[in-house]
mmCIF file as Biopython writes it, N, C-alpha, C and O atoms, coordinates in Angstrom:
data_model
#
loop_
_atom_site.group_PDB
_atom_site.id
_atom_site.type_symbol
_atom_site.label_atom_id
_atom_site.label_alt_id
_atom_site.label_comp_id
_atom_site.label_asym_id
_atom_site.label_entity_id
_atom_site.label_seq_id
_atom_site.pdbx_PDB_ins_code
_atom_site.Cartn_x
_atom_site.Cartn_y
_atom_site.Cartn_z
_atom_site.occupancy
_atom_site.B_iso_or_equiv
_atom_site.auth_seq_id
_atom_site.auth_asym_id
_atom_site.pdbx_PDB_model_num
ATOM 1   N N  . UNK A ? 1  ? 130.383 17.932 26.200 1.0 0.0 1  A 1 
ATOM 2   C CA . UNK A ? 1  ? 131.621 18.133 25.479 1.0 0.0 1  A 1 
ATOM 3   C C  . UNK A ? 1  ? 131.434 17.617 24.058 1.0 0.0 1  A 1 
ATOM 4   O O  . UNK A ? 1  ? 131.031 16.474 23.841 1.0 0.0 1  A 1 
ATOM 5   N N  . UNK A ? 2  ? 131.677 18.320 23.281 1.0 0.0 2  A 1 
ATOM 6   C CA . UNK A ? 2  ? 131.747 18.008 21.475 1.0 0.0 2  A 1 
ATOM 7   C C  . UNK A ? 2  ? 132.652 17.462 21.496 1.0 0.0 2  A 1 
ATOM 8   O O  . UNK A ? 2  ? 133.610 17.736 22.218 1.0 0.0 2  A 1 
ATOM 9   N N  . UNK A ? 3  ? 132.553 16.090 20.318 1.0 0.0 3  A 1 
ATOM 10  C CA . UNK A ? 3  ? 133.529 15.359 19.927 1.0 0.0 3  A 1 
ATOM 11  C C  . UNK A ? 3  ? 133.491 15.677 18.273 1.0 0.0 3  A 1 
ATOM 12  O O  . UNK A ? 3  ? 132.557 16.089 17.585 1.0 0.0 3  A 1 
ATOM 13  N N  . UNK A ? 4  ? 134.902 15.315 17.897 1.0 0.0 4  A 1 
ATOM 14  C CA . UNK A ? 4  ? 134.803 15.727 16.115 1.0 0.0 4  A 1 
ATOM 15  C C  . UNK A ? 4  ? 135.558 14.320 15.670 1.0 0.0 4  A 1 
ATOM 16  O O  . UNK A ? 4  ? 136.757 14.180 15.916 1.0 0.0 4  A 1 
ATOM 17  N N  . UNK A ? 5  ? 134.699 13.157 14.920 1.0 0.0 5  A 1 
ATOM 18  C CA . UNK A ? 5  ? 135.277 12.546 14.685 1.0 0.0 5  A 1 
ATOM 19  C C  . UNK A ? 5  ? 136.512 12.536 13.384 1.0 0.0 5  A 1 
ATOM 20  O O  . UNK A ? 5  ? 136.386 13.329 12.451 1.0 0.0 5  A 1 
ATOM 21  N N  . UNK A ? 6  ? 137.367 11.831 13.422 1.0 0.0 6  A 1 
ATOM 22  C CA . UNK A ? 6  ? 138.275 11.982 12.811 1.0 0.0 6  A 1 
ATOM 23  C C  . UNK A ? 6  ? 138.760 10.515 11.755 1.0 0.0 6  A 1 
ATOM 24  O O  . UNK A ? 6  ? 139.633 10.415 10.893 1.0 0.0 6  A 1 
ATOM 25  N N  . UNK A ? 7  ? 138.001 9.763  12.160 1.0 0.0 7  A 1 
ATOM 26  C CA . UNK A ? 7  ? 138.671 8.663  11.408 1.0 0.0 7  A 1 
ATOM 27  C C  . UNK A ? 7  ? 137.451 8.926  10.154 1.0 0.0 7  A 1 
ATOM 28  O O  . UNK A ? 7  ? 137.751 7.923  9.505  1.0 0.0 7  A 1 
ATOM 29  N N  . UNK A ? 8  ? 136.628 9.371  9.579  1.0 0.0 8  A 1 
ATOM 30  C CA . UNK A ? 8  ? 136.042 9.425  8.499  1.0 0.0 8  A 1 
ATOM 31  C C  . UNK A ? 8  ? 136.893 10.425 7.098  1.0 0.0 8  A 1 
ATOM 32  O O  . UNK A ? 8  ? 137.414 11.533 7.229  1.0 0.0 8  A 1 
ATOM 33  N N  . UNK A ? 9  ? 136.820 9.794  6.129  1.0 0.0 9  A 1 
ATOM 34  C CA . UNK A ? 9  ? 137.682 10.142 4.940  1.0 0.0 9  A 1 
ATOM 35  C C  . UNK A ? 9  ? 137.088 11.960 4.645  1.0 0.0 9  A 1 
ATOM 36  O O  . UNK A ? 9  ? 137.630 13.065 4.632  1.0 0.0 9  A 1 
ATOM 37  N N  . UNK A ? 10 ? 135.408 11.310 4.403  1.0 0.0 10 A 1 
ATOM 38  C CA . UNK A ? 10 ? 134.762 12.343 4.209  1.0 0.0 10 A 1 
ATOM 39  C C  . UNK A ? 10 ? 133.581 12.812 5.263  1.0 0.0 10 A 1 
ATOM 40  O O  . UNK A ? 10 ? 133.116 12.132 6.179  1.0 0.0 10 A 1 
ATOM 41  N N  . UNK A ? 11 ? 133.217 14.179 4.882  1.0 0.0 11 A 1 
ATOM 42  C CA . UNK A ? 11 ? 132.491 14.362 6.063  1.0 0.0 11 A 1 
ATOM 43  C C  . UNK A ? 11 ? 131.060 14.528 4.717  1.0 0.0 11 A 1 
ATOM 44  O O  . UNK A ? 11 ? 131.250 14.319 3.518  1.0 0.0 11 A 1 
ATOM 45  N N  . UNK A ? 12 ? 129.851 14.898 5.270  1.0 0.0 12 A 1 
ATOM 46  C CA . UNK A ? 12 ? 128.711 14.997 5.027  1.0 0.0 12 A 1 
ATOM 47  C C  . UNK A ? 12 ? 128.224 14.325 3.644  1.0 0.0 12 A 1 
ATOM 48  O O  . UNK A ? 12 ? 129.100 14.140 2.800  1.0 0.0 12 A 1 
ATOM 49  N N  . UNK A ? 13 ? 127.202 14.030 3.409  1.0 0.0 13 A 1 
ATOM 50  C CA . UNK A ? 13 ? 126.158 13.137 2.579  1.0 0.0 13 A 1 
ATOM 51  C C  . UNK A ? 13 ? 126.105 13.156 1.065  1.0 0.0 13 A 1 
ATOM 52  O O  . UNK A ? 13 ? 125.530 14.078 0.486  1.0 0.0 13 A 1 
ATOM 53  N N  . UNK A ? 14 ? 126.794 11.987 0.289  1.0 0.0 14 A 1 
ATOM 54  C CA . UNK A ? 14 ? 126.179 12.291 -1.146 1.0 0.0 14 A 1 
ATOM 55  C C  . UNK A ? 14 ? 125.597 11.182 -1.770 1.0 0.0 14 A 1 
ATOM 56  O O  . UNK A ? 14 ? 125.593 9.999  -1.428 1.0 0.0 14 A 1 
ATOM 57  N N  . UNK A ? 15 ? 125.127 11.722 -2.696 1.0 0.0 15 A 1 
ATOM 58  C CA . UNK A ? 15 ? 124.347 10.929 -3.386 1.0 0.0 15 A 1 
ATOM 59  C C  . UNK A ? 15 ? 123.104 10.879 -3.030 1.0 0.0 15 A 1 
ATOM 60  O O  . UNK A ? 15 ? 122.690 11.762 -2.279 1.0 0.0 15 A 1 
ATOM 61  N N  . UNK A ? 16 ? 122.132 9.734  -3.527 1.0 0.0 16 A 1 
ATOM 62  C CA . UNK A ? 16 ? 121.180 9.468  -3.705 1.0 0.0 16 A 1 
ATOM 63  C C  . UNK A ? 16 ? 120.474 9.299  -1.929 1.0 0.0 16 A 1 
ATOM 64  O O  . UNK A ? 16 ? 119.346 9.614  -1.549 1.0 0.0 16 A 1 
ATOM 65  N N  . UNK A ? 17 ? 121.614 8.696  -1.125 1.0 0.0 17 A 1 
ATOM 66  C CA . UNK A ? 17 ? 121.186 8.445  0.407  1.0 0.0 17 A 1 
ATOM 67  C C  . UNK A ? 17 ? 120.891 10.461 1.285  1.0 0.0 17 A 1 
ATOM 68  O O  . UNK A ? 17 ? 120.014 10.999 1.960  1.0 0.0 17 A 1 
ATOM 69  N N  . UNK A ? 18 ? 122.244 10.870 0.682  1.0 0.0 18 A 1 
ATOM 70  C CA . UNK A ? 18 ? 122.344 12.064 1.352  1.0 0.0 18 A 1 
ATOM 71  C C  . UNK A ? 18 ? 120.797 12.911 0.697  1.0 0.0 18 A 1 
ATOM 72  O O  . UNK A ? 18 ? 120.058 13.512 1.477  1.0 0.0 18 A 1 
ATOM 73  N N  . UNK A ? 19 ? 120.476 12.822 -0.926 1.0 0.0 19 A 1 
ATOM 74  C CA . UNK A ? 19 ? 119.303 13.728 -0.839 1.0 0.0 19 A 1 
ATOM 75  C C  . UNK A ? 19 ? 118.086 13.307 -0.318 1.0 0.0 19 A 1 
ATOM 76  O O  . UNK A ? 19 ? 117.184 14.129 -0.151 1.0 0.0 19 A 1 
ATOM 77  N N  . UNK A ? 20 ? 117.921 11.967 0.000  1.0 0.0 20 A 1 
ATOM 78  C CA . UNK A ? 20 ? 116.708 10.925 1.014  1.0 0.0 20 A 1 
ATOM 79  C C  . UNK A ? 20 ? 116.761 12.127 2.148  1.0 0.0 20 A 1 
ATOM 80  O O  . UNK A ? 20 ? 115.914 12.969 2.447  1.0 0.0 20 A 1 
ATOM 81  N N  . UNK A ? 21 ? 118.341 11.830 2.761  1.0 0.0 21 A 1 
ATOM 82  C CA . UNK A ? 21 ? 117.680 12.386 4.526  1.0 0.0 21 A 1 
ATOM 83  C C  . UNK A ? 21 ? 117.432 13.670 4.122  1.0 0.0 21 A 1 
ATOM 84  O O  . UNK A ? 21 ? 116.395 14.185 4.538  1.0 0.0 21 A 1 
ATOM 85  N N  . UNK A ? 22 ? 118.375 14.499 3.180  1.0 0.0 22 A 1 
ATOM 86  C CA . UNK A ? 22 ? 117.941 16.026 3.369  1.0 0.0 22 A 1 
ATOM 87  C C  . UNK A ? 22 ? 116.483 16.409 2.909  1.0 0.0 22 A 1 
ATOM 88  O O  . UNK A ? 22 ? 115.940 17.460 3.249  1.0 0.0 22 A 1 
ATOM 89  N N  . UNK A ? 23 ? 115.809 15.304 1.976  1.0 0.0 23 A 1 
ATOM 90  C CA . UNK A ? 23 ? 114.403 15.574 1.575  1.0 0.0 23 A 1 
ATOM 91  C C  . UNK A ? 23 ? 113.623 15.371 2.822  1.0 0.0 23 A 1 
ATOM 92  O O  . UNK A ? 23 ? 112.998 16.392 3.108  1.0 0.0 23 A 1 
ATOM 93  N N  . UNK A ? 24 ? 113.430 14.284 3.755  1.0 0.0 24 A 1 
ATOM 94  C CA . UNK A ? 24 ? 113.565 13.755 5.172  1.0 0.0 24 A 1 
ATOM 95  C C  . UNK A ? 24 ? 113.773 15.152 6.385  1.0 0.0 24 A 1 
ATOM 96  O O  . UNK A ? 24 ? 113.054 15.886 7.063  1.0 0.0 24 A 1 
ATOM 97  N N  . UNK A ? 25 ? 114.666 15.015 6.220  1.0 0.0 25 A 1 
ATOM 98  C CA . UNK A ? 25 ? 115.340 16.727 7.094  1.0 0.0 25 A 1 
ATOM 99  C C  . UNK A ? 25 ? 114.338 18.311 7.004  1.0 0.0 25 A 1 
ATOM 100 O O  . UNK A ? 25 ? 114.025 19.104 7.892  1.0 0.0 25 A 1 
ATOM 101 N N  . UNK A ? 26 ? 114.092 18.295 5.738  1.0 0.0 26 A 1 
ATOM 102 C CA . UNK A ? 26 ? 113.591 19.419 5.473  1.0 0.0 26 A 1 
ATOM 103 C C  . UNK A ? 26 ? 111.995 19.525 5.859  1.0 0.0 26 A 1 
ATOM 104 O O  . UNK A ? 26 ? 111.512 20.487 6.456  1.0 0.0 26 A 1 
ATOM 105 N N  . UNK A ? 27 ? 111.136 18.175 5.342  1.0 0.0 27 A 1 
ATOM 106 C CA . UNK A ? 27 ? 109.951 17.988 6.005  1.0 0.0 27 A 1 
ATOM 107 C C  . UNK A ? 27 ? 110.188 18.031 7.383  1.0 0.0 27 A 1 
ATOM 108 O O  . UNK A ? 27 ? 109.446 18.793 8.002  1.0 0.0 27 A 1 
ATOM 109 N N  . UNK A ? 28 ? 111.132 17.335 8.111  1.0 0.0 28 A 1 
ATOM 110 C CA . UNK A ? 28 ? 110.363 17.825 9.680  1.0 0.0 28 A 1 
ATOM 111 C C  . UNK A ? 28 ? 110.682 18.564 9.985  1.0 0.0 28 A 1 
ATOM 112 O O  . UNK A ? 28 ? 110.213 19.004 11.034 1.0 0.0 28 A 1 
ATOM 113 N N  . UNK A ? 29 ? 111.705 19.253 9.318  1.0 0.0 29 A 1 
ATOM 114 C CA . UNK A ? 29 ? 112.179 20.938 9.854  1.0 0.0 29 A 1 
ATOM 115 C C  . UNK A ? 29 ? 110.799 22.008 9.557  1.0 0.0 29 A 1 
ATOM 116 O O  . UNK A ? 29 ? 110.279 22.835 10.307 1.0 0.0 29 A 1 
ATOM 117 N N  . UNK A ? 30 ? 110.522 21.678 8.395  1.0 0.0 30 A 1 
ATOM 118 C CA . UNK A ? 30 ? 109.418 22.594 8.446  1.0 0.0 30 A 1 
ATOM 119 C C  . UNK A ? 30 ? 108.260 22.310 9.534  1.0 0.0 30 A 1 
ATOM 120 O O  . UNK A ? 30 ? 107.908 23.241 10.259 1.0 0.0 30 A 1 
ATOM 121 N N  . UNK A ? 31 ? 107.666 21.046 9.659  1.0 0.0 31 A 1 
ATOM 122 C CA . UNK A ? 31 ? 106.940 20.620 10.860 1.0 0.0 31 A 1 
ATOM 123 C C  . UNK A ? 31 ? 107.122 20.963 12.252 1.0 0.0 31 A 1 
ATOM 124 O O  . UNK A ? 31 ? 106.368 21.318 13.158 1.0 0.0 31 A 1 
ATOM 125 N N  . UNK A ? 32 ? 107.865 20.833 12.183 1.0 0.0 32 A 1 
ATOM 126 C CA . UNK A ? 32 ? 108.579 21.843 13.641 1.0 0.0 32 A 1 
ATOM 127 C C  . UNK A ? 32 ? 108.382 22.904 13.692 1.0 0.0 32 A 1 
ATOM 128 O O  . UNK A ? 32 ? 107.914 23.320 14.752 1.0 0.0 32 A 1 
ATOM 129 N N  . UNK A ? 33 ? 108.632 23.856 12.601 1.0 0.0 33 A 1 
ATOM 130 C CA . UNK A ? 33 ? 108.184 24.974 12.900 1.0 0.0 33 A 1 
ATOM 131 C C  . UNK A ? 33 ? 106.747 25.271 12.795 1.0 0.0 33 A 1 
ATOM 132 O O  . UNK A ? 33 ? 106.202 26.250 13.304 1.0 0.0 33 A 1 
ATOM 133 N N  . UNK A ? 34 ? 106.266 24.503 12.212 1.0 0.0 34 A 1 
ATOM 134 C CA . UNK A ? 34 ? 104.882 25.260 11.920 1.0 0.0 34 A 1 
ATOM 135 C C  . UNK A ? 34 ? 104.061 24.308 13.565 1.0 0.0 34 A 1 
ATOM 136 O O  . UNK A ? 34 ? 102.865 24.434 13.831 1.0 0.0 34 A 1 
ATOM 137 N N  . UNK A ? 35 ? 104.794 23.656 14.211 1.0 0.0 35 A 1 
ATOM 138 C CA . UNK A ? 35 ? 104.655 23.144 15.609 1.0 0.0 35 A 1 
ATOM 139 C C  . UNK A ? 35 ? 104.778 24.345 16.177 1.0 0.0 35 A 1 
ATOM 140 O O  . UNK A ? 35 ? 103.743 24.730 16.720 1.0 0.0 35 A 1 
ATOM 141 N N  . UNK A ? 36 ? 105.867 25.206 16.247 1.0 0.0 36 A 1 
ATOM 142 C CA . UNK A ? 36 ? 106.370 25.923 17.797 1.0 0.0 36 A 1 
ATOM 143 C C  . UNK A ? 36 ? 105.467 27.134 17.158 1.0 0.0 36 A 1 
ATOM 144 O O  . UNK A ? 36 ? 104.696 27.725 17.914 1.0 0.0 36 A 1 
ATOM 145 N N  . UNK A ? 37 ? 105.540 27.477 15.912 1.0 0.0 37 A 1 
ATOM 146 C CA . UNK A ? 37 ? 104.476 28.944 15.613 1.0 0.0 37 A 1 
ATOM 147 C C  . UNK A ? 37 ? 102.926 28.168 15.726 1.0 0.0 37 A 1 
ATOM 148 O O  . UNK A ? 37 ? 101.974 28.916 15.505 1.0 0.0 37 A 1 
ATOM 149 N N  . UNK A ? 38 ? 102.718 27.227 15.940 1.0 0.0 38 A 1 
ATOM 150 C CA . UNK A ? 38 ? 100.843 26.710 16.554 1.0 0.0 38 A 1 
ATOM 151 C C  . UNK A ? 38 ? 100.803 26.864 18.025 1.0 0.0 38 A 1 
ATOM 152 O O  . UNK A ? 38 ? 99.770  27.195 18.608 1.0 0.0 38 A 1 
ATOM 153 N N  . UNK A ? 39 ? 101.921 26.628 18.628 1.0 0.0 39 A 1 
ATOM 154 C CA . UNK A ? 39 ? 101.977 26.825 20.309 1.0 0.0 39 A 1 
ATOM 155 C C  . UNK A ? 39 ? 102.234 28.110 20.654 1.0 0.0 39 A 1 
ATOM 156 O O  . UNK A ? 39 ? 101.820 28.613 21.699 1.0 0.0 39 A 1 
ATOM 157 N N  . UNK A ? 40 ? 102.959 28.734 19.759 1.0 0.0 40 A 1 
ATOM 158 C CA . UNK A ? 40 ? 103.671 30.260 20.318 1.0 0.0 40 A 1 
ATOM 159 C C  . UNK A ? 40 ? 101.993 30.933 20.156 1.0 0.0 40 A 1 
ATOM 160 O O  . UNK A ? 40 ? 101.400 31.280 21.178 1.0 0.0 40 A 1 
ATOM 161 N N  . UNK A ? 41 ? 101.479 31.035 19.084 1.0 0.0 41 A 1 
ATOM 162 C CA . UNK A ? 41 ? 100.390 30.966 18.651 1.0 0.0 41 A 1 
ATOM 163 C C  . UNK A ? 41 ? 98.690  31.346 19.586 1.0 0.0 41 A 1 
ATOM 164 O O  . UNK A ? 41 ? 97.884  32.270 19.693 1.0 0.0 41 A 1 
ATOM 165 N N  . UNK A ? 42 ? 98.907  29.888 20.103 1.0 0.0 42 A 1 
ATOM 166 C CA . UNK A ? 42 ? 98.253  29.875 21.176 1.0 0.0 42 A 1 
ATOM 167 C C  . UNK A ? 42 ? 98.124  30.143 22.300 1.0 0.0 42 A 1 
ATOM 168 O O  . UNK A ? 42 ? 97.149  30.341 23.024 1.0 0.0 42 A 1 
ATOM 169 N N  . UNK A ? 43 ? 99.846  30.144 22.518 1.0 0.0 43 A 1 
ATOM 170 C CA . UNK A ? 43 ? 100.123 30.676 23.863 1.0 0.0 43 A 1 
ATOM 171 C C  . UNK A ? 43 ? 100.020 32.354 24.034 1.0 0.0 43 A 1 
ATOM 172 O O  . UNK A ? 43 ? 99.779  33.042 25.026 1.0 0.0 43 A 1 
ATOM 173 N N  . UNK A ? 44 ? 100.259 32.646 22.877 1.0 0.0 44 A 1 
ATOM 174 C CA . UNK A ? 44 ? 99.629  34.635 22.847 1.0 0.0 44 A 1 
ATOM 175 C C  . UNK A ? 44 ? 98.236  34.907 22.927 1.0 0.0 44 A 1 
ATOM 176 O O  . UNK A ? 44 ? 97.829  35.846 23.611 1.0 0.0 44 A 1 
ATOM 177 N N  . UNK A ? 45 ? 97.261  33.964 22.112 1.0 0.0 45 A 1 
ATOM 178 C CA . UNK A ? 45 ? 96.036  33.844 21.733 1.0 0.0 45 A 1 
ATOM 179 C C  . UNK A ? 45 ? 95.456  33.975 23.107 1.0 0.0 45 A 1 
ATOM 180 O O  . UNK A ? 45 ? 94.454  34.684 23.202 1.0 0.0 45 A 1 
ATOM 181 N N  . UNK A ? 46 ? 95.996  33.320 24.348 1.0 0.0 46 A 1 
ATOM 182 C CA . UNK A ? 46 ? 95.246  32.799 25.632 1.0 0.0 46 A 1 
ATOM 183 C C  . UNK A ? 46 ? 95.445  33.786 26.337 1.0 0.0 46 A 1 
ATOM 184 O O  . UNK A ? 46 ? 94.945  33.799 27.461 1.0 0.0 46 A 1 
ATOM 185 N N  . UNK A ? 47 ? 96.264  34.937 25.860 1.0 0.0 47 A 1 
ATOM 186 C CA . UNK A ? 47 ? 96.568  35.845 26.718 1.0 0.0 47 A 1 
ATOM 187 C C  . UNK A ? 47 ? 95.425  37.165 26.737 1.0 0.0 47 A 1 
ATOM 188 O O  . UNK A ? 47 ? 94.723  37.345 25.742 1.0 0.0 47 A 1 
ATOM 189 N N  . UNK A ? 48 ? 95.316  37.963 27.812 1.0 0.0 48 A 1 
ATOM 190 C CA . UNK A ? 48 ? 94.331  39.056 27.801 1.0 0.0 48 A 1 
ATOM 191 C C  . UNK A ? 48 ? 94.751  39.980 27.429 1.0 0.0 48 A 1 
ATOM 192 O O  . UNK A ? 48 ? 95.905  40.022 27.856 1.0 0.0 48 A 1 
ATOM 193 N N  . UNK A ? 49 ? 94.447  41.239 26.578 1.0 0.0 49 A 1 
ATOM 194 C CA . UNK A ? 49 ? 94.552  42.448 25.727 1.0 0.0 49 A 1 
ATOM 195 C C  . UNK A ? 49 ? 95.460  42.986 27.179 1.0 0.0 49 A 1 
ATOM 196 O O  . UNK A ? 49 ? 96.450  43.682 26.950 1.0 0.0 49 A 1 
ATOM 197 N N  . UNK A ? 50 ? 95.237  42.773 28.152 1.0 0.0 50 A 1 
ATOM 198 C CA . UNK A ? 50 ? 95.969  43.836 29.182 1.0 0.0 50 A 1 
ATOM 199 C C  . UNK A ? 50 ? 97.450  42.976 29.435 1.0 0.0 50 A 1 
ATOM 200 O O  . UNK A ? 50 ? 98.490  43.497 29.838 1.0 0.0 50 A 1 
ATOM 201 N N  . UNK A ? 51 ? 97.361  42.298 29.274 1.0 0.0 51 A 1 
ATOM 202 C CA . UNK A ? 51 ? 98.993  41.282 29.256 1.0 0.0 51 A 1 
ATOM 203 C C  . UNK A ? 51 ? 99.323  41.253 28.277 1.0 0.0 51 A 1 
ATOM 204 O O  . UNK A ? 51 ? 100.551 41.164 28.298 1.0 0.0 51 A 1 
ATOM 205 N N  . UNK A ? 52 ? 98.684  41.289 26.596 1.0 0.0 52 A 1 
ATOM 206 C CA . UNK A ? 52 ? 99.583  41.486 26.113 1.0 0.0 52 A 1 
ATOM 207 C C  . UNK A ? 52 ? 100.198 42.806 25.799 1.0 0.0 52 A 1 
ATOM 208 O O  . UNK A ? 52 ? 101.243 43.015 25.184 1.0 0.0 52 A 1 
ATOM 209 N N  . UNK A ? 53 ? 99.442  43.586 26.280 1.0 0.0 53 A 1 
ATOM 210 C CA . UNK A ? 53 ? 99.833  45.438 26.200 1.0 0.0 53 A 1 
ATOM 211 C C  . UNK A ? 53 ? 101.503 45.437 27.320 1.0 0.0 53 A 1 
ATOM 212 O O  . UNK A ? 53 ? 102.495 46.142 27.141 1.0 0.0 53 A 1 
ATOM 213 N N  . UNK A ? 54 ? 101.321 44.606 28.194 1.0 0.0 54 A 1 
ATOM 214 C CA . UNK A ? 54 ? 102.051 44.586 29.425 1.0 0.0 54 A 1 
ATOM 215 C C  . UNK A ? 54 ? 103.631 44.046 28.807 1.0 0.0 54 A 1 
ATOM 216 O O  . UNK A ? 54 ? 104.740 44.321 29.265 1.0 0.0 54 A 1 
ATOM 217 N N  . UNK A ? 55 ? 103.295 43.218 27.650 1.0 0.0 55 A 1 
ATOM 218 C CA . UNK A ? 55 ? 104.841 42.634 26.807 1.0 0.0 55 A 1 
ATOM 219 C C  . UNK A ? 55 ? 105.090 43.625 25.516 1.0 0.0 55 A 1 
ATOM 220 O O  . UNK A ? 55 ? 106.088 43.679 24.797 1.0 0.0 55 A 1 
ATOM 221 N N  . UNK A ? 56 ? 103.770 44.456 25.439 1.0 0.0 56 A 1 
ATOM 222 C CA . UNK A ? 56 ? 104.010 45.277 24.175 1.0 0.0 56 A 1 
ATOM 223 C C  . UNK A ? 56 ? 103.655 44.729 22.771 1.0 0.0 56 A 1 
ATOM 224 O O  . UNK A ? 56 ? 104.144 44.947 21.662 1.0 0.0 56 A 1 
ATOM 225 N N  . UNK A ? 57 ? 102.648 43.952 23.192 1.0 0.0 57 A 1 
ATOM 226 C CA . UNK A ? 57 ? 101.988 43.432 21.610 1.0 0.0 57 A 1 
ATOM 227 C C  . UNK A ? 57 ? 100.645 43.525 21.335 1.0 0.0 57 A 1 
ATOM 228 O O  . UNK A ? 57 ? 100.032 43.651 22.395 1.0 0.0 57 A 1 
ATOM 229 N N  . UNK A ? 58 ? 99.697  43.517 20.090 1.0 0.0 58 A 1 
ATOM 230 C CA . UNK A ? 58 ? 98.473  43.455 20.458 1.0 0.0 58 A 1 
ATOM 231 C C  . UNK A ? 58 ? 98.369  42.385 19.897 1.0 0.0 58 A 1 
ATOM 232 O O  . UNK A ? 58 ? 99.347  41.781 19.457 1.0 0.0 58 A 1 
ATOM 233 N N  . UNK A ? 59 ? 96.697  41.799 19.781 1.0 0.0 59 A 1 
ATOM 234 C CA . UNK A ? 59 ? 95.872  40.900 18.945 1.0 0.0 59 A 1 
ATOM 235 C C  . UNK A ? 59 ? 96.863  40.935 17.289 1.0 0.0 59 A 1 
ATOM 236 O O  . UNK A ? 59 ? 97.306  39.951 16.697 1.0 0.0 59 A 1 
ATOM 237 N N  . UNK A ? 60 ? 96.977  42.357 16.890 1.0 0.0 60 A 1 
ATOM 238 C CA . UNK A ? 60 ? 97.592  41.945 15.720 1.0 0.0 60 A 1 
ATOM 239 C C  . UNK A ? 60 ? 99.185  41.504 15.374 1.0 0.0 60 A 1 
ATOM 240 O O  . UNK A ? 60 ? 99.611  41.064 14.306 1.0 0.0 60 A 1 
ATOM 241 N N  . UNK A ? 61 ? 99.744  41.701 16.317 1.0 0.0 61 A 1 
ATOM 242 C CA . UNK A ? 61 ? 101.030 41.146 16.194 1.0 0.0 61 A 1 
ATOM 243 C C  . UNK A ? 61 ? 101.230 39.863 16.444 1.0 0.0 61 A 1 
ATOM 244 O O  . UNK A ? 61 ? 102.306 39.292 16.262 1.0 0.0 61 A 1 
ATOM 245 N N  . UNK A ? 62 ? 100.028 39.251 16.948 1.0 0.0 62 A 1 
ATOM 246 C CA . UNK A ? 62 ? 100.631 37.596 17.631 1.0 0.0 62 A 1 
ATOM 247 C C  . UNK A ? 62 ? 100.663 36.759 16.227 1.0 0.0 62 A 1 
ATOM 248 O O  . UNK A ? 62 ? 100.921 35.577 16.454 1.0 0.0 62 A 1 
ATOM 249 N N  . UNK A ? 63 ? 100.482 37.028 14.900 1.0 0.0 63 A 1 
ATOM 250 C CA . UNK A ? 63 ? 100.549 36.270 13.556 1.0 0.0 63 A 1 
ATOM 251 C C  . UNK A ? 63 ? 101.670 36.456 13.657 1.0 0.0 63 A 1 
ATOM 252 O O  . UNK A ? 63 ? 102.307 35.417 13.828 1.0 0.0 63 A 1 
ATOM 253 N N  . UNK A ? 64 ? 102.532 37.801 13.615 1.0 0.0 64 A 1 
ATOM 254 C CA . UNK A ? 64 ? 104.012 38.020 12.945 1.0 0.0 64 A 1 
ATOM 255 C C  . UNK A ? 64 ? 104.770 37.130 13.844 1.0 0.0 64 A 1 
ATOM 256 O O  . UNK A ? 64 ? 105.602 36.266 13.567 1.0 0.0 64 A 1 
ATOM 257 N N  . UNK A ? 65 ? 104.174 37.637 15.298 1.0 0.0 65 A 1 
ATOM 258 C CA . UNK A ? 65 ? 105.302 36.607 16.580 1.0 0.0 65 A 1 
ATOM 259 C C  . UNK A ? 65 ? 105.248 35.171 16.745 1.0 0.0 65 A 1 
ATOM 260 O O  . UNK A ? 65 ? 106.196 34.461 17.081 1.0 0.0 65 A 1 
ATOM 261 N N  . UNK A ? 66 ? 104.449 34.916 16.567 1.0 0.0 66 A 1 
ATOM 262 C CA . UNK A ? 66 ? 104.643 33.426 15.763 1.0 0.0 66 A 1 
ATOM 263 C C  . UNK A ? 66 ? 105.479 32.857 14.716 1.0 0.0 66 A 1 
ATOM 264 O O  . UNK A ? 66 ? 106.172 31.841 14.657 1.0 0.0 66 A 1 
ATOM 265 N N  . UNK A ? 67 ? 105.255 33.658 14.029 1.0 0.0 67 A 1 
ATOM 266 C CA . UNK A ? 67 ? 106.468 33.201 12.635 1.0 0.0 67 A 1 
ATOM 267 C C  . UNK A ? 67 ? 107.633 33.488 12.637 1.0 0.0 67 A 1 
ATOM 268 O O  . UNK A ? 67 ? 108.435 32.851 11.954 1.0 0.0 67 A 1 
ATOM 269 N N  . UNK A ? 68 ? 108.084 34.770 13.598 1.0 0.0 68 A 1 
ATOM 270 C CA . UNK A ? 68 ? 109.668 34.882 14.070 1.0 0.0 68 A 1 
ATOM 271 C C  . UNK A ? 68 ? 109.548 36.447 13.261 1.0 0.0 68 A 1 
ATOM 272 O O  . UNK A ? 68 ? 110.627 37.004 13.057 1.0 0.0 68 A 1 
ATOM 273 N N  . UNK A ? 69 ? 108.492 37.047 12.876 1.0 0.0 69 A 1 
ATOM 274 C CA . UNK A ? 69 ? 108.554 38.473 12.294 1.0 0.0 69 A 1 
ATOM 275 C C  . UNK A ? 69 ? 108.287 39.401 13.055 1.0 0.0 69 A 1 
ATOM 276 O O  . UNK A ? 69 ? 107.525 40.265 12.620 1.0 0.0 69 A 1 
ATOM 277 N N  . UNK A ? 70 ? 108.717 39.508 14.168 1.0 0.0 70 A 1 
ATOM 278 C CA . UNK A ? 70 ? 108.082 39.990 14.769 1.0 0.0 70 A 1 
ATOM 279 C C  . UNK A ? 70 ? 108.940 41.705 15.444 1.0 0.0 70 A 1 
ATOM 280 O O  . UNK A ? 70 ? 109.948 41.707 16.151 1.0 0.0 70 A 1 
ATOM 281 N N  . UNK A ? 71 ? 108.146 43.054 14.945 1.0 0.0 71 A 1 
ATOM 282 C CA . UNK A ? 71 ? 108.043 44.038 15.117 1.0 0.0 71 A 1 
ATOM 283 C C  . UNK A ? 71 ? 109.102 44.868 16.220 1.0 0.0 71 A 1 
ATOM 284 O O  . UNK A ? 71 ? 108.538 45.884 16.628 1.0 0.0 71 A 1 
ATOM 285 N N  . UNK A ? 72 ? 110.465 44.697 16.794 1.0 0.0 72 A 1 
ATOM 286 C CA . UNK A ? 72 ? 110.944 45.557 17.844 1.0 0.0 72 A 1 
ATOM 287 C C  . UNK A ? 72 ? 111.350 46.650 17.470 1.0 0.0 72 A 1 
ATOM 288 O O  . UNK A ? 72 ? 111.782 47.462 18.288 1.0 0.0 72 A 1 
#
């Protein structure tokens, strides 16, 4: 269940603290992704030309499907 607090004047980050975390925020956001596209990655990579024909991809699509570009 979401809670929305209410006793705060203001809601979200300024100043000098708020651009820390969002500089903060943005590095591991990107890390993350370039995490789940190294696993997605690999996890296509391990697969055989006949499985991946079987999901409808080849050798050359597993770059795009990794990165979220991916071809339907």
């Amino acid at each position: 269940m979401a809670a929305f607090d209410t006793t705060r004047t203001t809601y979200g980050s300024h100043g000098l603290n708020g651009r820390i975390n969002g500089f903060f925020a943005g590095i591991f956001g990107t890390i993350a992704a370039w995490n789940d596209a190294r696993i997605t990655r690999n996890a296509l990579s391990g697969l055989t030309d006949r499985e991946l024909d079987d999901i409808g991809l080849t050798r050359g699509d597993i770059q795009a499907v990794a990165h979220g570009h991916a071809r339907i």
